[in-house]
C-alpha positions in Angstrom: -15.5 -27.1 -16.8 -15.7 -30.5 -14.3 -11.8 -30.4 -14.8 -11.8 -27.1 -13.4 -13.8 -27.8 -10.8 -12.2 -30.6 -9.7 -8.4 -28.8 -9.4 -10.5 -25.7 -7.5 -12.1 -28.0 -5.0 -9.0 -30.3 -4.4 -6.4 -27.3 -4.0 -4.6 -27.2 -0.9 -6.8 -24.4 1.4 -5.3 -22.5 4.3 -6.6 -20.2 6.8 -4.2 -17.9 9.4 -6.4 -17.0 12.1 -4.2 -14.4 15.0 -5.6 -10.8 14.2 -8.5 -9.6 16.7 -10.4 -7.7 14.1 -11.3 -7.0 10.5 -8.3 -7.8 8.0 -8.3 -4.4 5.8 -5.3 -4.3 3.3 -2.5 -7.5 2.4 0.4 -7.9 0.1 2.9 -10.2 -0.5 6.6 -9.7 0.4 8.4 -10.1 -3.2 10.2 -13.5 -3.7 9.1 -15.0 -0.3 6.3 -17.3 1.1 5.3 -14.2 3.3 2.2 -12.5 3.1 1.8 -9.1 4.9 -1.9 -8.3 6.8 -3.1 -5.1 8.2 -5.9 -5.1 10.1 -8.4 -2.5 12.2 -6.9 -4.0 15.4 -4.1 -1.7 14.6 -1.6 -4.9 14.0 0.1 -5.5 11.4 1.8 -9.5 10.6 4.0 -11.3 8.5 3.1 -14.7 7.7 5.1 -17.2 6.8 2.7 -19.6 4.9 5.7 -22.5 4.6 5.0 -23.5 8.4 2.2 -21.1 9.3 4.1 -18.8 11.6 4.4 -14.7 12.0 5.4 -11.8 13.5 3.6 -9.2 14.2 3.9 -4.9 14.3 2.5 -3.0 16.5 3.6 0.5 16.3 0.4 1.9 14.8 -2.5 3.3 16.7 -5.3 3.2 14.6 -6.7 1.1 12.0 -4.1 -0.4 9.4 -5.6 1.3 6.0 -2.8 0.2 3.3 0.6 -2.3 3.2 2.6 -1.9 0.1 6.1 -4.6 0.0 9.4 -2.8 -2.0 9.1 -4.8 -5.2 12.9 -5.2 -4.8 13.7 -6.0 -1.5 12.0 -8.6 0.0 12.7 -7.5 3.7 10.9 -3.7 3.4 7.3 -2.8 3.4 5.5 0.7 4.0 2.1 0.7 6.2 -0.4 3.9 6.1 -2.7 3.5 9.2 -6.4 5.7 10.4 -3.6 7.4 12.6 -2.2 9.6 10.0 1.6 7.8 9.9 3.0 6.2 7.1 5.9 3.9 8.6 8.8 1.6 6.3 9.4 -1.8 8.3 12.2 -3.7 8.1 10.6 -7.5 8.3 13.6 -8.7 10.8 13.1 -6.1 13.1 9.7 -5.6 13.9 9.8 -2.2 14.1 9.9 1.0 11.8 12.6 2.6 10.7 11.1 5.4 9.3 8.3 7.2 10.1 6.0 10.2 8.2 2.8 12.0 10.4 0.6 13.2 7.5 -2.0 16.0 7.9 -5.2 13.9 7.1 -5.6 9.8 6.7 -4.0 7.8 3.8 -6.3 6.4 1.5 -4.3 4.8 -1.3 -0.2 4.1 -1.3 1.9 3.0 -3.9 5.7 2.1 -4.1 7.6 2.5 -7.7 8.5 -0.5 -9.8 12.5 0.9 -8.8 11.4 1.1 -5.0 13.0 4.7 -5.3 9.6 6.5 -4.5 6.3 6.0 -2.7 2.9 8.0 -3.7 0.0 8.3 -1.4 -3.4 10.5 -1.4 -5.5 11.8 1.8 -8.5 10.6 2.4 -11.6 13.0 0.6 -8.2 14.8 -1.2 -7.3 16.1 -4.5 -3.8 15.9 -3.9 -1.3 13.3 -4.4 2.0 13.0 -2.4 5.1 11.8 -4.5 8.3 10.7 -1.1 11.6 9.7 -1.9 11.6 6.6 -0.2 15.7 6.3 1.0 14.9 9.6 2.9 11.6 9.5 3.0 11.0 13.4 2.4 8.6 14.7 -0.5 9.6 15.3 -3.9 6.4 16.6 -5.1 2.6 17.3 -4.9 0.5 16.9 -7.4 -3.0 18.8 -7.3 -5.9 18.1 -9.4 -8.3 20.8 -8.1 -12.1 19.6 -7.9 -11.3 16.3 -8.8 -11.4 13.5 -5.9 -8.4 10.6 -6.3 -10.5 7.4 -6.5 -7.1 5.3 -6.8 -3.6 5.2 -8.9 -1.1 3.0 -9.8 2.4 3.6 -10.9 3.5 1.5 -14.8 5.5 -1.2 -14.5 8.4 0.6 -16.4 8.6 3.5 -13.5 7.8 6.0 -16.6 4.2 6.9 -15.7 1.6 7.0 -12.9 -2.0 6.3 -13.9 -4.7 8.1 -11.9 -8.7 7.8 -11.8 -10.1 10.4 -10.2 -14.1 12.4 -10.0 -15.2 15.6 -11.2 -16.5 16.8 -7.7 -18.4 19.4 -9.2 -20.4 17.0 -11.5 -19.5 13.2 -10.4 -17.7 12.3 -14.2 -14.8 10.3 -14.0 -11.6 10.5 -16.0 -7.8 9.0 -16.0 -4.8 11.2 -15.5 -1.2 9.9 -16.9 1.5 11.8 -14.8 5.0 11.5 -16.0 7.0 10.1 -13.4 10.5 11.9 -14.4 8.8 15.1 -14.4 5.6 15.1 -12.1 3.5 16.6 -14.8 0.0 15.5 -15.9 
């Protein structure tokens, strides 16, 4: 336990200081030393922990709610935001390429293991939004009536999305398994 300890205490620490406000949602960039932050200041940065630098995004205006990285290509992410836009970045350009208004706030985004689609649910919604992420137009919706989406997660195999959501009527939980190939439950 000591030994433990001891490589805890002694481990190289590092703090980026920049946004104004809370820090709400990070990721990582796949393959990269660059860490994504989204924050209620309505920025968003890339840091680039090798020499402490970043960028930042400010295209949003509301609070940054969610940042999701393309598992596959390290220079795309997609942010969700208070303001009811969910925007795909290219990191060297600082600005968004694409850009979706939704009809209520996002409360949980999700890119496939194949960066080929994106998922996302409103906020206080029983509905979950499936976008093609090259065109960035939706392929399905996905309703589960009276039961709240508390949070999901695409497998890593890009066969199935796993969902938790609440009875509304009676506050039970329980776990949906969607097929991805199909957009059934």
């Amino acid at each position: 336990m000591n030994d433990y300890k001891d490589k805890f205490t002694k481990a190289h620490k590092k703090i980026l200081t920049g946004h104004k406000k809370r820090v709400y949602t990070i990721d990582w960039l796949v393959n990269t030393n660059t860490i994504l932050t989204g924050s209620v200041d309505t920025t968003i940065r890339s840091w680039d922990i090798s020499n402490d630098s970043f960028t930042e995004f400010k295209h949003h205006s509301e609070s940054i709610t969610q940042i999701k990285s393309s598992p596959t290509d390290s220079n795309t992410f997609i942010s969700a935001s208070s303001d009811k836009h969910i925007k795909m970045w290219d990191i060297r350009t600082s600005k968004p390429i694409k850009d979706e208004k939704t009809k209520n706030g996002i409360k949980y985004l999700s890119i496939s293991p194949t960066s080929q689609h994106f998922a996302f649910s409103n906020k206080e919604s029983d509905l979950l939004y499936i976008y093609d992420i090259t065109t960035f137009t939706q392929v399905a919706q996905i309703e589960f009536k009276s039961k709240r989406i508390s949070e999901f997660a695409y497998d890593k195999t890009n066969s199935f999305i796993l969902l938790a959501n609440n009875n509304t009527n009676n506050d039970t939980g329980c776990l949906s398994l969607i097929d991805v190939n199909t957009y059934t439950v």
